[in-house]
N, C-alpha and C positions, 0 to 999 in steps of 0.2 A: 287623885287630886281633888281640894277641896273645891267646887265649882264657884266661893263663896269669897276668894281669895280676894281683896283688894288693891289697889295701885293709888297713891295720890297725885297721881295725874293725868290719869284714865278715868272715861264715864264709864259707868255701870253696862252701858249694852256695849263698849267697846269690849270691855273681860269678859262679859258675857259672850260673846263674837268669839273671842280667843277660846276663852274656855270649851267652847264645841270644837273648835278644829283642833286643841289638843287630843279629844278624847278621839276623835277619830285618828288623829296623829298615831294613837296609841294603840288602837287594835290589833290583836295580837304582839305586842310588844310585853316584854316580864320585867318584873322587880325582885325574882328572884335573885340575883346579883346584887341589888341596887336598885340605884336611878341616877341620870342624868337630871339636875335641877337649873333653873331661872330664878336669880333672885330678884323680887322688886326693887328698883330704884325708892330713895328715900331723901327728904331734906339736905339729909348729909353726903347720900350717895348717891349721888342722879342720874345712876347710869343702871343697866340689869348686863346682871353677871350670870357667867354659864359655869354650873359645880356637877361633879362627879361626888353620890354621896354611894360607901359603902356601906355594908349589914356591918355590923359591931363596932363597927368604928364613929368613936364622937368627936373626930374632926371632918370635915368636909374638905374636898381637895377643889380647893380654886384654879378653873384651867385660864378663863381669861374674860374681859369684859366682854359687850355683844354690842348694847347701843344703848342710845338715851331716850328710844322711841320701842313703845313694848312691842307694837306689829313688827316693826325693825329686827328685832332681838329675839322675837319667837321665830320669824323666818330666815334667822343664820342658822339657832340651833336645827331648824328643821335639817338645814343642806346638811350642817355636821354629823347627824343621827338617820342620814337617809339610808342605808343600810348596814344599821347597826338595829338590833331588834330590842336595845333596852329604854323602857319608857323613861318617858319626858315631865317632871311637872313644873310649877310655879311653884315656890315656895316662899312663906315671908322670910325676913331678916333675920328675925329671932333663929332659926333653923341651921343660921350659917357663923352667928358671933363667936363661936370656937377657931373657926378657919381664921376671920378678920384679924384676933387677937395677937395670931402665936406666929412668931419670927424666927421660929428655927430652922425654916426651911433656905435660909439666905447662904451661899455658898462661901467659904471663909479661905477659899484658896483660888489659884490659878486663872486664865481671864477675865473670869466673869466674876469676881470675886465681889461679895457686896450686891450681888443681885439675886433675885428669888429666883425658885425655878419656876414658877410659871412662867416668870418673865424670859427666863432662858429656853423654855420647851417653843416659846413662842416662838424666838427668832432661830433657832438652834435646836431644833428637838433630837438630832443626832447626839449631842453630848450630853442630853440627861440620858438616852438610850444607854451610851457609855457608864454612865454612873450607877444605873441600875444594873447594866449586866458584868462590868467587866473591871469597876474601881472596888481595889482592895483596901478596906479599912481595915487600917491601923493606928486609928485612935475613935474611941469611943464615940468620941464629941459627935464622929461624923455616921454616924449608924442611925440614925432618924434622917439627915439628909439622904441616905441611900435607898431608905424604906422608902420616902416620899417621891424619890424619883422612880422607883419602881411600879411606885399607883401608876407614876404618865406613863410608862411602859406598858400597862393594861389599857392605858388610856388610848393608847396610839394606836396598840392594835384594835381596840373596839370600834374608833373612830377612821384606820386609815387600810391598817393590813386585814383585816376581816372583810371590808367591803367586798375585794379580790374573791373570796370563799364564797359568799353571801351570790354574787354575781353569779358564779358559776352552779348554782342550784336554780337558776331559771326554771321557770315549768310554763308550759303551755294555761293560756288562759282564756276561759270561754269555748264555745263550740262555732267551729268558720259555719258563717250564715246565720251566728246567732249575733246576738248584743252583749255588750260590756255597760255596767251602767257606774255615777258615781265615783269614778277611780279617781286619786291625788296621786297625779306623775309625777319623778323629780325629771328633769331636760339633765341630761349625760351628753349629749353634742346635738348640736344644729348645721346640718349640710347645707348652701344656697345651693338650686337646681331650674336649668330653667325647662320651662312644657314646652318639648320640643313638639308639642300636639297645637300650639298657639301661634300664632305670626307675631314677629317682633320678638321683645324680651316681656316676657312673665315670670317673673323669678320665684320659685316657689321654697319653701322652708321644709327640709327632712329630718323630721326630729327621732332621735332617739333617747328613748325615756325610761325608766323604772319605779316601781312602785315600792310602797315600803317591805313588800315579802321580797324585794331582790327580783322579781320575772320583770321580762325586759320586754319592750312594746317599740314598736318604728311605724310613724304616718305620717304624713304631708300637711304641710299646712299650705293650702293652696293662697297664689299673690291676690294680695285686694284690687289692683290694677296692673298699671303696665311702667315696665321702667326704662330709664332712660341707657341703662347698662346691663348685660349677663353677670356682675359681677355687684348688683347693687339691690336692695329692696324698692319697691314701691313704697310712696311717701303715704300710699294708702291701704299698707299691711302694714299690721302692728308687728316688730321684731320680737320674735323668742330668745330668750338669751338662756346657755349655759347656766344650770343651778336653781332654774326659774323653779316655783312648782306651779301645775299646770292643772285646774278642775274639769273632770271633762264627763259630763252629764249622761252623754251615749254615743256608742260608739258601734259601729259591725265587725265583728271579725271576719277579718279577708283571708287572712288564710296563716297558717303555722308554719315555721321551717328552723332547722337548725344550723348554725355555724359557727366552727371551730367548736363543736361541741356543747353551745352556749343556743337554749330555747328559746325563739322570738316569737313575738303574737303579732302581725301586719294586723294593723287599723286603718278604717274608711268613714266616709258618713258621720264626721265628730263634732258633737254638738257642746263646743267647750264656751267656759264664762270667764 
């Protein structure tokens, strides 16, 4: 990714900002395949869109917009590509005006008739599934709609059914008694728990999280005070939410264990920002 990219209406150390946590976004991630891209918003188009570009191919496949705010838009594709291992970049406009231009992808039959399939994979991804795997053309016309719905079929599984794979290659991480340092978790679920070691309700937060190679991590995020319910946070802990991604500077490993087969690494001592 070029580090040098511009936005018109972003400062300079804003992309600059973004531009580092891509490249760590991107570690260990390949372009052999491709890449997933961001296009900049523009005058005309003020919003940043998420593209799927392949090797040989000079259309770009439009999966759908992101937002109109670039930190917004870089932290959806993040949750989207959290366990998919294909890099991410920015890319300008120019890189995508093949995709903008060409309307062949509009379906010329049956409900959705008159709609793209982006728009259709959006609300509906089951019936471009259909289109790729199982609609038999019998006229020409529609043999490039079928190709195109076949990319969000690669797309689906890159972004939906692979995670399931990805998951289960968990591996052990760090040495228990040693430190983790520098990881970018994504939050996979947040349990409320109260310290049954505390008087009253302390409600504490059990996150379980993964990192972008897929190994899964579970620690506590202890309450900031005291609450008025077991079933409520302290107005003085900040909430974790689902999808969040989470920096966490250092950390101990408490200890290793396995279930249903799938490697977890318990964290302690976390020194997150």
């Amino acid at each position: 990714m070029d580090s040098g990219f511009t936005s018109y209406r972003s400062s300079s150390e804003e992309m600059k900002r973004i531009s580092e946590r891509m490249e760590a976004f991107n570690r260990g991630r390949t372009d052999k395949n491709g890449i997933y891209a961001i296009s900049l918003s523009t005058s005309s188009r003020p919003y940043y869109a998420f593209w799927r570009i392949f090797p040989d191919d000079p259309v770009p496949l439009f999966i759908r917009t992101l937002a109109t705010v670039l930190e917004t838009a870089v932290e959806r594709a993040f949750v989207a590509l959290v366990n998919c291992n294909i890099r991410l970049e920015i890319r300008d406009n120019s890189c995508f005006e093949a995709g903008y231009g060409t309307s062949n992808d509009v379906i010329p039959f049956g409900k959705y008739r008159g709609k793209r399939l982006a728009e259709i994979y959006y609300i509906d991804p089951s019936y471009v599934l259909w289109l790729a795997n199982k609609f038999k053309v019998e006229n020409k016309r529609y043999e490039y709609i079928v190709s195109v719905a076949r990319k969000f079929s690669l797309v689906h599984f890159e972004l939906t059914i692979q995670k399931r794979r990805i998951a289960s290659v968990s591996k052990f991480v760090g040495e228990v008694g040693g430190h983790v340092k520098d990881q970018n978790l994504t939050v996979l679920g947040v349990r409320l728990i109260v310290d049954k070691y505390r008087p009253d309700f302390y409600v504490d937060q059990h996150i379980l999280a993964v990192d972008r190679d897929g190994n899964r991590f579970v620690f506590t995020v202890k309450a900031g005070g005291q609450s008025l319910s077991p079933y409520r946070l302290s107005c003085h802990s900040r909430e974790i939410k689902r999808n969040e991604i989470l920096y966490v500077r250092s950390a101990k490993v408490m200890s290793h264990y396995k279930f249903n087969g799938v490697q977890y690494t318990r964290l302690g001592y976390l020194q997150m920002d």
